[in-house]
N, C-alpha and C positions, 0 to 999 in steps of 0.2 A: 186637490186630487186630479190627477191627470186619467182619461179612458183611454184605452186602447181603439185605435183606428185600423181599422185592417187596410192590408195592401197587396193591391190587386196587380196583376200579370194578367196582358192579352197575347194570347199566341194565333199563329193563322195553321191550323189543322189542316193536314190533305185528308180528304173524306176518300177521295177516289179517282181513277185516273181518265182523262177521254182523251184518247188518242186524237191529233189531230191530222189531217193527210197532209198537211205542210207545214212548217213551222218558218217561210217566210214571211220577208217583211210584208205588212198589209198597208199597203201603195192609194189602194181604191176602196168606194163600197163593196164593188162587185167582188174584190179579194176577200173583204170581211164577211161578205153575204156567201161564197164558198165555202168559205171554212164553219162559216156558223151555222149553216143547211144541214150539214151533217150531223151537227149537237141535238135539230132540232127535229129529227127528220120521224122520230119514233111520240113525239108527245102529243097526248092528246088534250092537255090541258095547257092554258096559256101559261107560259114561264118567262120571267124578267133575267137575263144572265149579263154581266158583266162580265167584259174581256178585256184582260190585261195588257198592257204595252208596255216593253221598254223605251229607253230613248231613241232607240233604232225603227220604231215601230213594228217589232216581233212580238206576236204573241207569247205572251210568259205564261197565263193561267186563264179560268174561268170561274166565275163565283155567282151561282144562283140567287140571285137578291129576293125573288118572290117565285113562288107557283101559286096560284090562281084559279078559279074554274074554266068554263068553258069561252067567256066572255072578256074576265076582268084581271087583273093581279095590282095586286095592292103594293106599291114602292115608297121606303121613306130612305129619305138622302142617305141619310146616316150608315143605311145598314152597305147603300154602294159603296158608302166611302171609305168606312170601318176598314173593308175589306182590300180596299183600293191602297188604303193607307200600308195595313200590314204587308202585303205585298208588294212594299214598295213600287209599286205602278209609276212609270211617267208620265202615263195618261189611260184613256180609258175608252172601248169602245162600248156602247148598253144596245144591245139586245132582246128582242120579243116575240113570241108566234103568235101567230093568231089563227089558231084551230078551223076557223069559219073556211078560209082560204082568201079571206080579202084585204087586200096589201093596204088597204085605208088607213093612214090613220087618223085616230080619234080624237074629237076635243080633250078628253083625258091624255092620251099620248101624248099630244103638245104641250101639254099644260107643263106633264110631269117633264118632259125632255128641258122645255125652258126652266125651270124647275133646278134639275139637273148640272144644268150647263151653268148657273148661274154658281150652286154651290161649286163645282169645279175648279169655277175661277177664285173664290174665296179659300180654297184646299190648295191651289196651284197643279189642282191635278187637271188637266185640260179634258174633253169631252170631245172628241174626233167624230161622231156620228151615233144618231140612235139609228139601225134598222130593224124594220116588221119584215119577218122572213113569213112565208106563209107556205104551208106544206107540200113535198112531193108527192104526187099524185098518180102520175104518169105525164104526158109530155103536156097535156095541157097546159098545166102553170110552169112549164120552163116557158124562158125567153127564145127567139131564134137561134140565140149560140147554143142553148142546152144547158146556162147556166140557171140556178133555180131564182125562182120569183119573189123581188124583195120590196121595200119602197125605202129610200135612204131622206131621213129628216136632213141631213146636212145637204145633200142634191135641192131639198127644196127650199135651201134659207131657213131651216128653223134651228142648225145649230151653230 
């Protein structure tokens, strides 16, 4: 006697849309960290998001891998990539605020970025930069150009 095995279909749903103020190619951190201030500019809890790239490096989409409380957000490969994969991504930039306003990041951040970067390369999906964007405020946490305040993991050698 043979059972029946069910067969399963993944689809990648648009939940909803966030306008982006450019949809250039993102060249730099400081382009990435532009475009992604604005994602993050309203939350007040920490959120892990994933941004798409084609081969061109344009932003295609964005996929929220975790929200978090005030401190922490929990990321497993799988769900970056899941995502990465359905939307046929070339590659991948990841994403994070940190509510406190401190551009640090943490022994977890590094963990998970090299983490990250390592599944990447095993997906073929490459990992272009994790940055910690940390919130507008008012001009405090801009930099002298006015562009907003981030720390870029690949500026410092960890990706």
């Amino acid at each position: 006697m043979f059972s029946g095995v069910p067969l399963y279909t993944t689809r990648l749903v648009r939940e909803r849309t966030f306008t982006f103020p450019t949809r250039d190619q993102v060249r730099s951190p400081a382009d990435a960290a532009a475009v992604l201030a604005e994602y993050f500019s309203d939350r007040d809890r920490e959120e892990f998001v994933v941004a798409f790239l084609d081969t061109a490096n344009t932003l295609t989409g964005l996929h929220v891998a975790s929200v978090g409380g005030l401190a922490a957000s929990i990321v497993e490969p799988r769900q970056v990539f899941k995502a990465a994969v359905l939307a046929n991504a070339a590659a991948i930039l990841l994403a994070h605020n940190h509510p406190s306003g401190n551009p640090e990041p943490s022994r977890e951040d590094v963990a998970v970025t090299r983490q990250l970067v390592e599944a990447g390369k095993v997906m073929g999906i490459p990992v272009h930069d994790h940055l910690i964007i940390v919130p507008s405020t008012g001009t405090t946490d801009l930099s002298d150009d006015g562009a907003p305040s981030y720390t870029s993991l690949a500026e410092r050698g960890l990706v």
